[in-house]
N, C-alpha and C positions, 0 to 999 in steps of 0.2 A: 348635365355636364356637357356642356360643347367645347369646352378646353382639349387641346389635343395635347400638352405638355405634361409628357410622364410624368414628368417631379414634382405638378400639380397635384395629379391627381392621385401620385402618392402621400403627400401630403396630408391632403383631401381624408383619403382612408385612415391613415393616421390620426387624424384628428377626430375623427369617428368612433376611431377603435378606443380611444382615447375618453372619450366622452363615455363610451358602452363599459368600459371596465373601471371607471370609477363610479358610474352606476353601482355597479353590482358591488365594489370592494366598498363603497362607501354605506352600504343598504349591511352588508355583511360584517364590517366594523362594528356597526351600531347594534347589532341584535346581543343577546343573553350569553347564548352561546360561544361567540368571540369571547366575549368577557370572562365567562367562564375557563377557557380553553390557555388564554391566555394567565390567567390569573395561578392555572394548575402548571401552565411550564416555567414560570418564573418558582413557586412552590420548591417545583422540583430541581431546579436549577441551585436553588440558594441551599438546599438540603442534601445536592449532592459536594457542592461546592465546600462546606463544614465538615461532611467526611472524608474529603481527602486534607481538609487541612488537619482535623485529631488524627488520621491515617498516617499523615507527615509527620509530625508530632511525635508520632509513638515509634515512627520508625529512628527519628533522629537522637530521641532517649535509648532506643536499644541501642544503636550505635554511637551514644556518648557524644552525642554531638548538640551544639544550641541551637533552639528555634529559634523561629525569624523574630518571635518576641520575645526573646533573650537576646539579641544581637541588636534587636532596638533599643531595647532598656541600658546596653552597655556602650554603645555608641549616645544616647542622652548624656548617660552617667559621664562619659569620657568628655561632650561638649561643656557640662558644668564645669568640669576638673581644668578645662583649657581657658576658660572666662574667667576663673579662678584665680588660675595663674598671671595673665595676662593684667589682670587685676593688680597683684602682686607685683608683677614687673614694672607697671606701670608708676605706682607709690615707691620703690628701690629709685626710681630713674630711668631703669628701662638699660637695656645697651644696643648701642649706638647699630644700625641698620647694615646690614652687612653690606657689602658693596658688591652687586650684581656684576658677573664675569661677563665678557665678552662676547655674544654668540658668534659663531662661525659663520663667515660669509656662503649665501647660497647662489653657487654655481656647479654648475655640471662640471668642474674640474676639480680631481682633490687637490687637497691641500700639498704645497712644494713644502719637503724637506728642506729642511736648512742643517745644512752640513759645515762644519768648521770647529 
């Protein structure tokens, strides 16, 4: 190294360090063990993630409340009912498009009163 430019020669090491720890993360990806390791926290991840959902569950039956697959099943149920209809309106003729109101002009002034 005869460069005398810091930024080089941080670089430099950088690049080095770089090279040395995917060595080693790549040599340690591959072995049993990772696989192993990894294989047990996903396990457990998906195993803790199931009891708070039957956790959830039991708690929003005690307090009389719907689960989230009740509120899907009722939100399906309510998009068939509106396809339904829309169906329905459709074959009657339908009525005519209501006619979209005004928006209010956007300015940083309200609106004047109109007095008379």
């Amino acid at each position: 190294m005869t460069n005398t430019d810091p930024a080089a020669l941080f670089r430099e090491m950088l690049g080095e360090w770089e090279k040395m720890a995917n060595t080693v993360g790549g040599g340690f990806a591959r072995s049993d063990e990772f696989a192993r390791a990894m294989h047990g926290a996903t396990a457990a991840q998906l195993n803790s993630q199931e009891a708070v959902g039957a956790m959830m569950t039991r708690a929003l039956a005690a307090a009389n409340m719907p689960s989230r697959a009740e509120i899907e099943d009722l939100s399906a149920r309510l998009a068939r009912i509106e396809a339904q209809l829309a169906r329905i309106e459709e074959r009657l003729g339908g009525s005519p498009p209501r006619a979209d109101r005004p928006k209010p002009k956007r300015t940083r002034k309200p609106p004047s009163e109109k007095t008379g």
